[in-house]
Structure formats: structure tokens, C-alpha cells
N, C-alpha and C positions, 0 to 999 in steps of 0.2 A: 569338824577337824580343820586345823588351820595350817598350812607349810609356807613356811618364813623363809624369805630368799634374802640374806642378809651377805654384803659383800662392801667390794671398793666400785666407787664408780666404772662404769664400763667395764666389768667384770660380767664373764657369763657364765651361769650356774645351773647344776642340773640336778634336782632334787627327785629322789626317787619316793611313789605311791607303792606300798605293798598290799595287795588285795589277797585274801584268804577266799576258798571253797568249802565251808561244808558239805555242803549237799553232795548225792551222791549222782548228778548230773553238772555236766558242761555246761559253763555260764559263757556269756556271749555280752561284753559289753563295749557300747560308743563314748569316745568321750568326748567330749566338745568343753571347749574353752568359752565363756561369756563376760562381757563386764564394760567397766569402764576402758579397761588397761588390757584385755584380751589379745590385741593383734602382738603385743613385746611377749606374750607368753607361747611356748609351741612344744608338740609332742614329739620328743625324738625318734620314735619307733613307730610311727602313724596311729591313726584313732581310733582303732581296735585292738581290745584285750580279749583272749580268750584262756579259760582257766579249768583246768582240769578236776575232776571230781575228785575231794578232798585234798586237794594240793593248792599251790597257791602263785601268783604273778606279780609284776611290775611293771610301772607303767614311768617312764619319765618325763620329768618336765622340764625346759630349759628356757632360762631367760636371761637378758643382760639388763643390766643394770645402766637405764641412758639417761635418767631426772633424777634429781636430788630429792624430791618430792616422791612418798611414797607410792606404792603401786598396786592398784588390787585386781582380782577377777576372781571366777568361778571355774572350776573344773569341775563338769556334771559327768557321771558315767550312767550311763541312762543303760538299761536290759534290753539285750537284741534274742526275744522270744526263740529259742531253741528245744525241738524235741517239747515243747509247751511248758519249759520252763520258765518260768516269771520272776526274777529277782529285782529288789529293792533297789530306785535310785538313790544312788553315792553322790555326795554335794563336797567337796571339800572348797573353802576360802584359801587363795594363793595372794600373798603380800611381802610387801618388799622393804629393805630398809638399807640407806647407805652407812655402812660402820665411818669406812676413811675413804679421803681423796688423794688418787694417786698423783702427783704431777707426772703430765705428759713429756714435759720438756723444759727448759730454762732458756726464756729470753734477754738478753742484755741490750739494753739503750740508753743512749748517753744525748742527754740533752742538758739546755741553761737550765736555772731554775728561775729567771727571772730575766726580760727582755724590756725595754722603753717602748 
């Protein structure tokens, strides 16, 4: 699965991960950020999800948009063994793309166009 952070430059965006429970035990997972681009990605609510049997959580992610140049990492939620429940690690790809640029500000300068 892939979550596309798509904005204006220096824009900061929070895209939310919705995790499902079947089972009829408490899952317990960590998430960790990895990649090229990892340190500009971060978890709003710290790096543990924990999810109630049969019900379901969220986990968000937020990033700002600071290079023109796309952005990638990994958000792994890897299973934190409870009660000797063992669930399935979660990999989703996190990537970025600038739509528009906003100007910051308008500079005026008055010079020749040509000097000897």
C-alpha cells in the first residue's frame, strides 16, 4: 500500500493509516519510519498502536513538504507479541509530490540594465 503526500511546497500534511482488528485478541504494534527520506516523516501520536479485538485504530503521519524532488520512506509496523498473539508485519511506502509553489513573498529591485 502506498500514501501519497501531495501538497504545495512547505506545506505540512497529515495523512491518516487506518488499521483493522479481526481477531478476537489485542494487537500491539510499533511503528517505525525507515528510508531514504525518513527523518522529514513523523508520527503524531508516538509509535505505538494498540487495537482492540474486533475493532479498529489510526495511526498518523505527518510531513512537510521541504524539496521539490520527490520524497520516499517506509512506515513498518512491526507486532509487539501480547498475550502470545503474533500478527503480520505492515509495510506501507510513504511518497511525496509537489502539486504547486506558493510564493513566500515579492521582492522589488531596481537596477541599470546595462553599465560601461
Amino acid at each position: 500500500n502506498t500514501v501519497e503526500f501531495t501538497g504545495a511546497l512547505h506545506a505540512t500534511l497529515v495523512k491518516q493509516v487506518r488499521l483493522k482488528n479481526p481477531s478476537k485478541k489485542t494487537l500491539i504494534y510499533n511503528a517505525v519510519l525507515v528510508g531514504r527520506d525518513a527523518a522529514d516523516f513523523s508520527l503524531a501520536k508516538g509509535s505505538t498502536v494498540t487495537i482492540a479485538p474486533k475493532k479498529q485504530a489510526s495511526i498518523n503521519v505527518e510531513f512537510t513538504i521541504r524539496f521539490l524532488r520527490p520524497a520516499e520512506a517506509v512506515l513498518l509496523l512491526i507486532s509487539n507479541r501480547i498475550d502470545g498473539t503474533d500478527a503480520a508485519t505492515l509495510t506501507f511506502a510513504l511518497k511525496s509530490e509537489v502539486k504547486h509553489i506558493e510564493p513566500a513573498g515579492v521582492m522589488r529591485c531596481k537596477s541599470p540594465c546595462y553599465e560601461l
